[in-house]
C-alpha positions as CSV (number, residue, x, y, z in Angstrom):
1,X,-46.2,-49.1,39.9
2,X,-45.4,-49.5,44.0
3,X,-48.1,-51.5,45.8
4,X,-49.4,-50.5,49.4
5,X,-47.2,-53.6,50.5
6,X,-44.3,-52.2,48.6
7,X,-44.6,-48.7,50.1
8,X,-45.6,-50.2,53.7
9,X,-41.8,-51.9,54.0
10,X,-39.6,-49.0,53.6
11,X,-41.9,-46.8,55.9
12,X,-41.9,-49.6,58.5
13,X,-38.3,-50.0,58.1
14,X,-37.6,-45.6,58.4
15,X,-40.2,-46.0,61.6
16,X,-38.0,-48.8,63.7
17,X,-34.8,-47.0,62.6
18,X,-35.9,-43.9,64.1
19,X,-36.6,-46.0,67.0
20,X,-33.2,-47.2,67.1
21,X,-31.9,-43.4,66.9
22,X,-34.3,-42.5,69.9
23,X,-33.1,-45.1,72.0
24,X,-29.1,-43.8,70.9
25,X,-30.0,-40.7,71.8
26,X,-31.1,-41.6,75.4
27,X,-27.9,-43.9,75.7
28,X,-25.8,-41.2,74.8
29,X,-27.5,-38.4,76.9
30,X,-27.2,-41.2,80.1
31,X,-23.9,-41.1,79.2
32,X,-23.1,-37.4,78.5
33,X,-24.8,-36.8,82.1
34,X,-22.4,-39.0,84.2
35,X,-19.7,-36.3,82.6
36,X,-21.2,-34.0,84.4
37,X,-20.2,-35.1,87.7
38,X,-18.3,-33.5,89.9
39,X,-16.0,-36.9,91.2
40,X,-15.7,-38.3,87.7
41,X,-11.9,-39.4,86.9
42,X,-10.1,-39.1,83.6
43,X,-10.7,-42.5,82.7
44,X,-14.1,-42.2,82.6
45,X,-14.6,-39.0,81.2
46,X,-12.3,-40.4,78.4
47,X,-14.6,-43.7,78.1
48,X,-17.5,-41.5,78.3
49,X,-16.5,-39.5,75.1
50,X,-15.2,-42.7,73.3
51,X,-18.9,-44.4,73.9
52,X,-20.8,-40.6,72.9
53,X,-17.9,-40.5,69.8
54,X,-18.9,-44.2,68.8
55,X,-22.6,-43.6,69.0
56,X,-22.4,-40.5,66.9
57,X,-21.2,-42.4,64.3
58,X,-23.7,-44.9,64.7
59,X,-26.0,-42.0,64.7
60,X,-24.6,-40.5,61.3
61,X,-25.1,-44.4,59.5
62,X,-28.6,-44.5,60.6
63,X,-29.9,-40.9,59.5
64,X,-27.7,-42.1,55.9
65,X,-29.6,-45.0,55.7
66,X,-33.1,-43.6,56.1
67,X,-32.0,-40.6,53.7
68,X,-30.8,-43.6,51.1
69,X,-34.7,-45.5,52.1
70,X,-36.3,-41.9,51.2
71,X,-34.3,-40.8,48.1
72,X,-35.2,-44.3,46.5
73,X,-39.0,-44.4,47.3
74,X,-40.8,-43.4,43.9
């Protein structure tokens, strides 16, 4: 039988990850709004999508690891 402890970690853990996702998202939509400029060169548009691409993925792992946290929670 899970304890209030035992129950506590895994929800504490699922809070500060969606923390971490909040603060991606932010990054990313700093980062997808310098795109929108009008004198942006190719170089950094192309960096810009290559950080956006990289924190998607990042994005994906986290919302796979709090779906793992919740599917083993009894």
């Amino acid at each position: 039988m899970a304890t209030e402890t035992d129950t506590d970690e895994p929800r504490d853990l699922i809070r500060r990850l969606f923390y971490l996702i909040t603060a991606l998202c932010e990054d990313a939509a700093g980062h997808a709004s310098e795109g929108q400029g009008r004198e942006v060169d190719d170089e950094t548009i192309i960096d810009l999508a290559d950080r956006l691409h990289t924190m998607g993925q990042t994005l994906t792992i986290l919302t796979d690891v709090i779906k793992a946290l919740k599917s083993r929670e009894i």
